[in-house]
ZAMILO-197263 format. One record per residue (C-alpha): residue in one letter; x, y, z. Coordinates in steps of 0.5 Angstrom, whole numbers, padded with zeros to 4 digits, always signed. Example, Ala and Ser with C-alpha at 12.3 -4.5 7.8 and 13.67 -1.06 7.14 Angstrom:
2
A+0025-0009+0016S+0027-0002+0014
This chain:
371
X+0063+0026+0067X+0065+0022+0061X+0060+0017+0064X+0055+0021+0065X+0055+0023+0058X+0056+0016+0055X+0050+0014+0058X+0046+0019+0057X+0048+0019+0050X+0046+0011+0050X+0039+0013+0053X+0038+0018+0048X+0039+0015+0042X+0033+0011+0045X+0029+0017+0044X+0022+0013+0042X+0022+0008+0047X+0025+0014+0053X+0018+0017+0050X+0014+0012+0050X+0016+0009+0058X+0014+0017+0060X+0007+0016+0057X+0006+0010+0060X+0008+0013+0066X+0003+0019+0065X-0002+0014+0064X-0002+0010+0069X-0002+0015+0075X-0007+0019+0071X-0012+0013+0071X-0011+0012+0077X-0012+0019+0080X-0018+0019+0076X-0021+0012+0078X-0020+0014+0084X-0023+0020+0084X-0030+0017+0080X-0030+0012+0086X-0029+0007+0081X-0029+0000+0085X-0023-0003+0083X-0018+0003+0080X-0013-0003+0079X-0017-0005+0073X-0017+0003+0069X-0010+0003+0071X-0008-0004+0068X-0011-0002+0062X-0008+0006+0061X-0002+0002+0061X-0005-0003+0055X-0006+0002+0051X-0001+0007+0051X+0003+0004+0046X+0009+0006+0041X+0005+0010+0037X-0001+0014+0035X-0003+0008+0031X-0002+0003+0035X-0006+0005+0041X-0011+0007+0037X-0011-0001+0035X-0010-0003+0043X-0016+0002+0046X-0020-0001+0039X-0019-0007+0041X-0020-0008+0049X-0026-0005+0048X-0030-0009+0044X-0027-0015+0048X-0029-0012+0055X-0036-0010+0053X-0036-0016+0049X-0034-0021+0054X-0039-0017+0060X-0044-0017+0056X-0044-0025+0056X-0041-0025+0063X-0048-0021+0066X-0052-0025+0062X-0051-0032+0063X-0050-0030+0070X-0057-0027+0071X-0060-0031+0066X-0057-0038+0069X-0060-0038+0076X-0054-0042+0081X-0052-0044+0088X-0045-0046+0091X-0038-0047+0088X-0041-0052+0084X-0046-0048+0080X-0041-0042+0079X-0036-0047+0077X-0041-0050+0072X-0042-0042+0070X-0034-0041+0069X-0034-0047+0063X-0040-0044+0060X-0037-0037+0060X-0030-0039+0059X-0030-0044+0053X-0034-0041+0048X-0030-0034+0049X-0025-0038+0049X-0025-0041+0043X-0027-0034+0040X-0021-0031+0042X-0017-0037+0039X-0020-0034+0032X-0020-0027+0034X-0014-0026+0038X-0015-0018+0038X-0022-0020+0043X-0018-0025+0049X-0020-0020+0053X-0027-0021+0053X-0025-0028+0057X-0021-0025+0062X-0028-0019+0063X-0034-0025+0064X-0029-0028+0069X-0028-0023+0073X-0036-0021+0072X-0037-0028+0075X-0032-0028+0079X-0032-0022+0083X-0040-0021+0085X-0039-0028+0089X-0033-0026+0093X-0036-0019+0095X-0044-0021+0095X-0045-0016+0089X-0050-0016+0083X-0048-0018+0077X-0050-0014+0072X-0047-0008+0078X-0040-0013+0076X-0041-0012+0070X-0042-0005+0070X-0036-0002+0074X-0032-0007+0070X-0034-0003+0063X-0033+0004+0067X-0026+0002+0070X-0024+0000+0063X-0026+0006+0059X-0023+0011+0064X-0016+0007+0063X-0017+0007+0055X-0020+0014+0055X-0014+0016+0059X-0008+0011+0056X-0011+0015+0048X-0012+0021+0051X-0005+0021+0054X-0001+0018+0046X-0004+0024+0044X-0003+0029+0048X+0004+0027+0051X+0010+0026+0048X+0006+0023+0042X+0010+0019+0037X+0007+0018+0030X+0008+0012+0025X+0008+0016+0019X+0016+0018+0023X+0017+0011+0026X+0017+0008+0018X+0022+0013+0015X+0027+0009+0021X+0025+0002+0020X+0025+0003+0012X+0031+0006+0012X+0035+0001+0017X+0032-0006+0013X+0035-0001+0006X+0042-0002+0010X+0042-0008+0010X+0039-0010+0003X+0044-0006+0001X+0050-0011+0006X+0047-0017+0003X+0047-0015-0005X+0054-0013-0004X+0056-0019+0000X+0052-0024-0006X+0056-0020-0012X+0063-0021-0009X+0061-0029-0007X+0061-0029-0015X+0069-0028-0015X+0071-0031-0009X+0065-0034-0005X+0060-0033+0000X+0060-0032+0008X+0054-0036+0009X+0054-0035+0016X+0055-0027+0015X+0050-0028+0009X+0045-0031+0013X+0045-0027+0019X+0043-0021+0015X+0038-0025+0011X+0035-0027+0018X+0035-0020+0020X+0032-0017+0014X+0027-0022+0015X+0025-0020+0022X+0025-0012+0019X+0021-0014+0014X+0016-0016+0019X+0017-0010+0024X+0016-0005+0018X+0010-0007+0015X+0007-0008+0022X+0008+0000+0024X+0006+0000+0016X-0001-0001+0018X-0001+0003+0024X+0000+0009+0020X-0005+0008+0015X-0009+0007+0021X-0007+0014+0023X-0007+0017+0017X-0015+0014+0016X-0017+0017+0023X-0014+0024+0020X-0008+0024+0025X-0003+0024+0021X-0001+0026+0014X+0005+0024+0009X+0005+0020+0004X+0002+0014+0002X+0006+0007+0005X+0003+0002+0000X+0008+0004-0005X+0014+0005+0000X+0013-0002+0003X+0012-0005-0004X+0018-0003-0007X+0023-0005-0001X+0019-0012-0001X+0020-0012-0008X+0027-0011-0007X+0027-0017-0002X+0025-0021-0006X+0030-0019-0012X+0037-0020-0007X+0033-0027-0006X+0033-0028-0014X+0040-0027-0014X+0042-0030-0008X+0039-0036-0012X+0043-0035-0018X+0050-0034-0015X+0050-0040-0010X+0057-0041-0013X+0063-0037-0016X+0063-0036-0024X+0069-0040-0028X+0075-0038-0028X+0075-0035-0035X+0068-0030-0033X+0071-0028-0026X+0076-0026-0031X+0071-0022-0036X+0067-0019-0031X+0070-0018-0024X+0072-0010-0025X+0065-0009-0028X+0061-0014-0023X+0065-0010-0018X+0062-0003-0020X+0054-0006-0020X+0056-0008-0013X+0060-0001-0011X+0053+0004-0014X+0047-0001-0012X+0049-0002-0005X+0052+0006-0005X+0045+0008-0007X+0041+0004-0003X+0045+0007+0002X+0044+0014+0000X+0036+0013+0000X+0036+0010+0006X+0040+0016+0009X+0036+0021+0005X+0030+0018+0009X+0031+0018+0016X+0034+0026+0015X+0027+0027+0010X+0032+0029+0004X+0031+0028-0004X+0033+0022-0007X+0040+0020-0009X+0043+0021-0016X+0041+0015-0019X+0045+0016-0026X+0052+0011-0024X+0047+0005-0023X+0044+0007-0029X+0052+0008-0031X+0054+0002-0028X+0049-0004-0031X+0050-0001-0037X+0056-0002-0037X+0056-0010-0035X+0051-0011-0040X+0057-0009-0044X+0061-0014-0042X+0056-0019-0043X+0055-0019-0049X+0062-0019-0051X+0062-0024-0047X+0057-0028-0051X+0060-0025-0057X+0067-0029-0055X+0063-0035-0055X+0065-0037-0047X+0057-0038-0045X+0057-0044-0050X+0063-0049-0046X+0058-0047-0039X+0055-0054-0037X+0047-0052-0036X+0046-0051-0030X+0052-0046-0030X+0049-0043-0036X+0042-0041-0033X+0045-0038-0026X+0049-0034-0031X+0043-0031-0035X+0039-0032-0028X+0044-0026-0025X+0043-0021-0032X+0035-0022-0031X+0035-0021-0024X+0040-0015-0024X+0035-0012-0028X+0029-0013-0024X+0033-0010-0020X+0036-0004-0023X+0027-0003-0025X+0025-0002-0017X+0032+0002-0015X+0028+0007-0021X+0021+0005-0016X+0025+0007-0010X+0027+0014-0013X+0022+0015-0015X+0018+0014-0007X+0025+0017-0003X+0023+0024-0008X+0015+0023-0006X+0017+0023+0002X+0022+0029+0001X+0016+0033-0002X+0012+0031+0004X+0017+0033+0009X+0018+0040+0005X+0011+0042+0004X+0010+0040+0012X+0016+0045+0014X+0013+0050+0009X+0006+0049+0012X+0010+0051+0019X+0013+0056+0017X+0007+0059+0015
């Protein structure tokens, strides 16, 4: 039983992707039905298409069915023609047709990776009608047919089965890239006063990176659903702009604290370093709970508490005069630490404000379903 239960806890903390097989699955076995139904000449093709489109979310296989259509219709357009508008006889005369198909679609989806289907649709259109003795303009339009029954079938299916919107999967990727900016400042304040763990540092830089690169990619599938009406929420510009924001400040100061402070200022600053360090990294982490649960934002006042009291400290440290003995390049981190602390503490009060507008939205859906 204990088994049992951890391994269906383990699938269903996987919630996204468990959908995501069902409708693929769905979708085959309903594109098959119906290609099969229609006489379709070769159902394999609707089913192999229902499975390309069928993609995480909504947005996603909006793209997906976009996409490979315009590159079937495309590429059986050009496979019909030349087909028919070139005369051939033999191998060679087809191979001759192949080079003039496959080059110059190729070249195109080279530039335009979204349409690589067309090369794959005018070679089965040249290909196929040799092999059965058909007619090309026939190949090409049980070619079309079979991809439009299998992209009909795989939108119908991401709609209409277990749909997943982007609009929920972005609460998700923002929250866990917070997380780990949250790790990564707090683990570049304390390298100030004891060093850095440049290995754990870049492990989380990289995994920032690789998330950052994730959320602006579900980013866009939810604009698109939300252009296509399929979706509400709020805009994701904003909330995308300000994490990317956030980024770039935890690589500012990464930058300035490439080595602890001397001595004397680890001494001055470490109690109030260490509290900027304990507030930020607790708000950041409170907002991206706060997102994925679709609460309001956190209480931003100890940040605000907490950089104050560091200016404080600065400028008493200023005032004592330990600036003036720093060598140059010691002095510019320094003040390149206060600069960038402060463009941060700017884009927490941005974050605040968008946690607050997701909070708003998911309350007026809620009120929208309980009327």
């Amino acid at each position: 039983m204990t088994l049992a239960k951890e391994l269906f806890d383990r699938v269903w903390s996987r919630k996204t992707q468990l959908g995501l097989a069902v409708r693929v699955t769905v979708a085959a076995t309903a594109a098959y039905a119906i290609a099969t139904a229609l006489h379709l000449l070769l159902p394999l093709w609707a089913v192999l298409t229902s499975i390309i489109v069928t993609q995480m979310s909504v947005g996603r296989s909006l793209k997906a069915t976009r996409d490979y259509m315009l590159g079937t219709i495309g590429g059986a357009v050009y496979g019909g023609a030349i087909a028919i508008l070139i005369p051939y006889s033999g191998e060679l005369g087809l191979l001759g047709l192949l080079v003039l198909a496959v080059a110059p679609l190729a070249f195109v989806a080279s530039i335009y990776p979204n349409l690589s289907s067309a090369t794959v649709t005018a070679v089965i259109v040249l290909v196929l009608p040799s092999m059965h003795h058909a007619d090309p303009m026939a190949s090409a339009i049980d070619r079309v047919s079979e991809v439009s029954v299998g992209a009909v079938t795989g939108l119908l299916v991401s709609f209409l089965v277990l749909p997943s919107r982007a609009v929920r999967q972005i609460r998700a990727s923002a929250a866990r890239l917070l997380d780990l900016i949250a790790e990564a400042f707090t683990e570049l304040l304390a390298g100030l006063t004891r060093g850095r763990d440049n290995d754990a540092l870049h492990r989380i830089q990289d995994g920032i990176g690789t998330a950052m690169v994730g959320m602006n990619t579900i980013g866009a599938e939810a604009e698109r659903e939300r252009s296509a009406r399929l979706s509400g929420g709020p805009d994701t510009g904003p909330l995308l702009r300000t994490i990317l924001r956030l980024r770039h400040d935890v690589v500012m100061i990464g930058r300035a604290t490439v080595v602890p402070l001397p001595i004397e200022l680890q001494t001055r600053l470490a109690a109030p370093l260490s509290e900027v360090a304990t507030a930020i990294a607790l708000f950041v982490r409170s907002a991206a709970s706060a997102l994925r649960a679709g609460a309001g934002a956190p209480a931003i006042r100890p940040v605000h508490l907490a950089l104050d009291r560091y200016a404080d400290e600065v400028a008493a440290v200023r005032r004592d005069g330990l600036i003036r003995g720093l060598p140059g390049e010691m002095a510019e981190r320094f003040y390149a630490i206060g600069f960038s602390l402060e463009q941060m503490h700017q884009n927490l009060c941005d974050l605040d404000r968008v946690v607050g507008e997701w909070a708003e939205s998911t309350a007026d859906k809620s009120a929208r379903m309980a009327e």
